[in-house]
N, C-alpha and C positions, 0 to 999 in steps of 0.2 A: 865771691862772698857778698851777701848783702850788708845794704849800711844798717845799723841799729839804730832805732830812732829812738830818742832821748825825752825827756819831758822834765822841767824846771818849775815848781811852784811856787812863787815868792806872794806872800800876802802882804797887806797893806797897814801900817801902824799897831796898833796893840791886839788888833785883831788876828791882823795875822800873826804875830808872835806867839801870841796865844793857838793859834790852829797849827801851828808848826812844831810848838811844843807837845800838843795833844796827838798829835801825829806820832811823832818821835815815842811819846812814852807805851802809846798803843802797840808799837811795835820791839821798845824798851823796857818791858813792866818791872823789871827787877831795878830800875833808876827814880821810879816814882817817891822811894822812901827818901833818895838823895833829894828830890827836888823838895820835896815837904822839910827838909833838914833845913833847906836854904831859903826855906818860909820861915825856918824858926818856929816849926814843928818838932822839938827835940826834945820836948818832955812827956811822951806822952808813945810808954815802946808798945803799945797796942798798933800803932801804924805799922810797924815795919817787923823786917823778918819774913820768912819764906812760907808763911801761913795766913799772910795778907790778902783778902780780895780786895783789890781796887776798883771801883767805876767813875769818870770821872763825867761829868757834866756838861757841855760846853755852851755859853750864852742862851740856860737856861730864864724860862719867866718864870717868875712866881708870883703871878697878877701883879697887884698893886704892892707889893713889896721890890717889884724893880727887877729885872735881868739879873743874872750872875756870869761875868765873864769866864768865871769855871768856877766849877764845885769837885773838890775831891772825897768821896766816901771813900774810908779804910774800914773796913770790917774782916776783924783775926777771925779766922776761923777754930782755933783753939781756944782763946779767950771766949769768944761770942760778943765782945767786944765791939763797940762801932765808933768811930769818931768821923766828924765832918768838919772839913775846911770850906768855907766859903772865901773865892779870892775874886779883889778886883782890882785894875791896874789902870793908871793915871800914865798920859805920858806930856814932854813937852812938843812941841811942837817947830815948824822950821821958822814959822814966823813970829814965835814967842816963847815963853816958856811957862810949865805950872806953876803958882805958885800955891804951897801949901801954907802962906801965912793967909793970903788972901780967901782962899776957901775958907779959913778958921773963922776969918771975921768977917766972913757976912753971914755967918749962923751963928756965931757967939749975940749976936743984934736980936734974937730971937723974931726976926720979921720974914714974912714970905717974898722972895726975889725970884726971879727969874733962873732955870736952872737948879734948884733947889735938890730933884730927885737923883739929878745927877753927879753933885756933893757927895767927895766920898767920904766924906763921915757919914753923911747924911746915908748912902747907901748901905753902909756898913751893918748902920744902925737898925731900916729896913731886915735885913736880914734877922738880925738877933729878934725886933719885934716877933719875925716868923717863928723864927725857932720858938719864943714863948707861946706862942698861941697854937702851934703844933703839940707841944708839951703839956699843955694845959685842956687840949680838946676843942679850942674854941676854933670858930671860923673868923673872926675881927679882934677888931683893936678895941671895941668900943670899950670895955671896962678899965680901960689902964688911965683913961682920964689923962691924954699926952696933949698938949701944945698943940695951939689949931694948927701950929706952919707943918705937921706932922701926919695931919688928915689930907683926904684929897681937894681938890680945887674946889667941889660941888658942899665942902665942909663933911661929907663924910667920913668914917672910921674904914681905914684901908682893911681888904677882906681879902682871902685866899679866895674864893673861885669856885667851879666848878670844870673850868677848861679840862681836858682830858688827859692833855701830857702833861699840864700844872698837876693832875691830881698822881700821873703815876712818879715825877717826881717828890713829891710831897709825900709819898710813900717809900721812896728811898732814902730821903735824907732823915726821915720823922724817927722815934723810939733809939734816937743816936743816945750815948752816954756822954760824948763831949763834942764842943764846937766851939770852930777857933774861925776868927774874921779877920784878913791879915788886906792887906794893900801892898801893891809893887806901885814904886813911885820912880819918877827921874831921881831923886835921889832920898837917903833917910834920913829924915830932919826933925826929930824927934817929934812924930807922928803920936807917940802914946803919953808924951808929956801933956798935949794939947788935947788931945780926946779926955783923959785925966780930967781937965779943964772943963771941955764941955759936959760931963761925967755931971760937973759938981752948976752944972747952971743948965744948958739947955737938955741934956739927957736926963737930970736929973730926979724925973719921976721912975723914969727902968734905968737907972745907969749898966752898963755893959760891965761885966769885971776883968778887969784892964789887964788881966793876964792871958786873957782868951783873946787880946787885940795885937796882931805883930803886923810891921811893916820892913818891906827887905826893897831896894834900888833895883833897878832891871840890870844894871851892869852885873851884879850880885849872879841873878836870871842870867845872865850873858856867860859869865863866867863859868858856871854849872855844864853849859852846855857847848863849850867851846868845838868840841871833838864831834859834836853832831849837826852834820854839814846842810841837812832840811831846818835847822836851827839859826845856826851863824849865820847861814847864806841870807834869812831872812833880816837876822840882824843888820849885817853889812847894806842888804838891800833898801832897812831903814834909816842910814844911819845920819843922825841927826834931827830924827823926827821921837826917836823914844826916852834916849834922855843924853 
């Protein structure tokens, strides 16, 4: 008999988590409703049920609005229905840890620092910008009159693009009825009290409405997905670098 050869894929920090999960659910589709549940996607029964399309996204661009570490589209096929999650995940690391107080206040300062696009408030915020200017028709920011730390370096208004898989994305997530912007953190520490916060000072020309904002812990993530072993294994394989 021959030997069977085996193949083990373990990726690397939230990246890989994130392709391990996309894997998993590729080949799990009827668990995607679970995993948006433990986003704290739970109001909202147009996701779920057996007449769901799912597509989901993975480290999509959306030019100048920043990457998405995944995007999930639900679209009921009975409803006609479409809802978007936009998700991005923070982890800590082995030789430190995140802190979500210290993200808060170096953009509650309202000044441009180093690292700024990659704030995930900051990125969050990015996104929803999108969604209104998809909503709206426009291709930029320019009319919203936002905070120069908001534009790009060159002081222009960030712009959708014309790239080609930017534009067939943009065609998937656009004409949605609802969108939700959540974050997976090392841990959840009241993530939407502080947005709240910057809501009312530095967002405060588009504030975000603070229902459409959730954040869940990756152990949360971990947990969900105990039993699926392209999953855990990548966990264990992080472990102490996610949270």
């Amino acid at each position: 008999m021959k030997n069977m050869n085996t193949v083990e894929v373990l990726g690397y920090s939230e990246r890989g988590i994130f392709n391990s999960i996309v894997f998993y659910l590729q080949a799990h589709p009827e668990l995607v409703g679970d995993f948006l549940k433990v986003l704290q996607i739970d109001d909202n029964s147009e996701c779920f049920g057996e007449s769901v399309k799912y597509t989901i996204l993975s480290e999509q661009s959306f030019s100048d609005f920043g990457n998405s570490d995944l995007v999930i589209i639900a679209e009921n096929n009975n409803t006609k229905l479409k809802t978007v999650v936009f998700i991005e995940g923070k982890v800590k690391t082995c030789q430190g840890s995140f802190s979500i107080d210290r993200k808060f206040d170096d953009l509650k300062q309202k000044k441009v620092f180093a690292g700024i696009s990659s704030n995930i408030f900051v990125q969050l915020y990015y996104k929803y910008l999108l969604v209104n200017i998809l909503k709206e028709n426009k291709t930029d920011t320019s009319s919203y009159k936002l905070p120069n730390i908001f534009k790009k370096n060159d002081g222009n208004d960030r712009k959708i693009g014309k790239n080609e898989i930017v534009e067939k994305a943009r065609e998937k997530i656009g004409y949605a009825d609802t969108y939700y912007f959540v974050a997976i953190l090392p841990k959840n520490e009241d993530f939407k009290k502080r947005f709240e916060e910057l809501n009312a000072t530095v967002f405060k020309t588009m504030p975000i409405p603070i229902e459409k904002i959730q954040s869940v812990s990756w152990e949360d993530v971990e947990h969900l997905f105990k039993d699926a072993t392209i999953v855990s294994r990548t966990f264990e394989y992080n472990k102490g670098q996610i949270y």
